[in-house]
N, C-alpha and C positions, 0 to 999 in steps of 0.2 A: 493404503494411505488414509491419514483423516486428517478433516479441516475441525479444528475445532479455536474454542476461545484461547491468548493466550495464556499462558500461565507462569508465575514469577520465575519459576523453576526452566522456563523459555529462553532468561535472558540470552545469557552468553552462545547460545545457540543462534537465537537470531543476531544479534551483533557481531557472528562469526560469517552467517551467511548474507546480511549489507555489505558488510567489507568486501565480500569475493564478489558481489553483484555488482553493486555501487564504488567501485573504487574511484571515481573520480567525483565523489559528492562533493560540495563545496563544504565550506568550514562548519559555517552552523548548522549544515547536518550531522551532528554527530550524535551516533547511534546510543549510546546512554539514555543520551539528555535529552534528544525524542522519543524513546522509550519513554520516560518519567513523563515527559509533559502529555504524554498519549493516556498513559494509566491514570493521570491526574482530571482528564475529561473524554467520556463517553468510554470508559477502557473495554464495555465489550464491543466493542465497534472495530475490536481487533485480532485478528486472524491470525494462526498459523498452520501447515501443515506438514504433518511426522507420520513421519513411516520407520519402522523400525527402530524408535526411540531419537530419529534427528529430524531437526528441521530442515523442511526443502524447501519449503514457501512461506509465505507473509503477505498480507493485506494489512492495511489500517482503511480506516472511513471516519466519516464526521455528516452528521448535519446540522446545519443552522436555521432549518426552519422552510427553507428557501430553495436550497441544495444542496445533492449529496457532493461529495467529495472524495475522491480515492486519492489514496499514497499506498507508498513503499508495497507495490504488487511486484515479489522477487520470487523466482524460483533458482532454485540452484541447475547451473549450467549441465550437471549428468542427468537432473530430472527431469528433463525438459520436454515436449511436445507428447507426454502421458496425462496431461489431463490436471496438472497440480493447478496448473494459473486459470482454468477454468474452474477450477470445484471450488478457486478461492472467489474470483469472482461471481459465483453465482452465490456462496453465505454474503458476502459483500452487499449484492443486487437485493435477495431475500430481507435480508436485515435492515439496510434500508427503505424498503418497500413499504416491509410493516410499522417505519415511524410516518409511514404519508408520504415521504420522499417521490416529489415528481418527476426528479431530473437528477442525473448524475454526471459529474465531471470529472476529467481527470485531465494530466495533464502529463507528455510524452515530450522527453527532449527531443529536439527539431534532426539531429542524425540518427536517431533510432528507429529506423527503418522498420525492424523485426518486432517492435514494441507496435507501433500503429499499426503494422497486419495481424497481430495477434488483437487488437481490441478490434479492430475492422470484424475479423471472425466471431466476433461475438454480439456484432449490429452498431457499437459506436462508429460514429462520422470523423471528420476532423470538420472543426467549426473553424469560421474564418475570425479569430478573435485574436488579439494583442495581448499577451499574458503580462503581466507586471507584478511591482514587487518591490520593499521594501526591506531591509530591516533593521529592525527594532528593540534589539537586543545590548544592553548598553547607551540607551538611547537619552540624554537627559532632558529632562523634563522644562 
């Protein structure tokens, strides 16, 4: 297996393995059109991992200055407890480290039980915080 940047040649790959991970995303996650707006700001800040020419996993990240950020940390459900969702989070962790990043976030939907033990395992907490949320899409001025 290797994590590395992704690469254009990625797409249909990862938007093959959102689908099978993510089946119940909401509307405006649709996997294109977060693809583009990821490539369009900080795009090596995004991960994937292949093994034998397919994707099993995906990270993206961001920082603002402030804090990092994770999304779409997916592994495909046969590759799962070999170490993909780790080797993605730790370029994830790596990468933002070396822009100063003090603090990282993420954010687990509230029945994903197997999601918070898997970040648990790798030293994140569950903070006691109110997520919210907006969007903006279509929004007129």
């Amino acid at each position: 297996m290797d994590v590395r940047a992704y690469r254009e040649d990625d797409r249909d790959g990862v938007i093959a393995l959102w689908r099978e991970v993510f089946p119940d995303a909401p509307p405006h996650n649709q996997p294109a059109a977060d693809i583009e707006r990821k490539l369009a700001v900080e795009p090596d800040l995004f991960f994937v991992a292949e093994e034998e020419g397919l994707i099993i996993g995906t990270a993206m990240c961001g920082y603002d200055g402030h804090r990092g950020w994770v999304y779409y940390v997916a592994v495909a459900p046969r590759h799962r407890r070999r170490g993909v969702g780790t080797a993605l989070m730790s370029s994830v962790e790596r990468s933002l480290a070396a822009l100063g990043c003090p603090k990282i976030n993420l954010q687990v939907r509230a029945p994903d039980s197997q999601a918070v033990s898997f970040y648990e395992s790798l030293g994140y907490t569950v903070e006691n915080r109110i997520s919210m949320g907006r969007l903006i899409e279509g929004r007129k001025k």
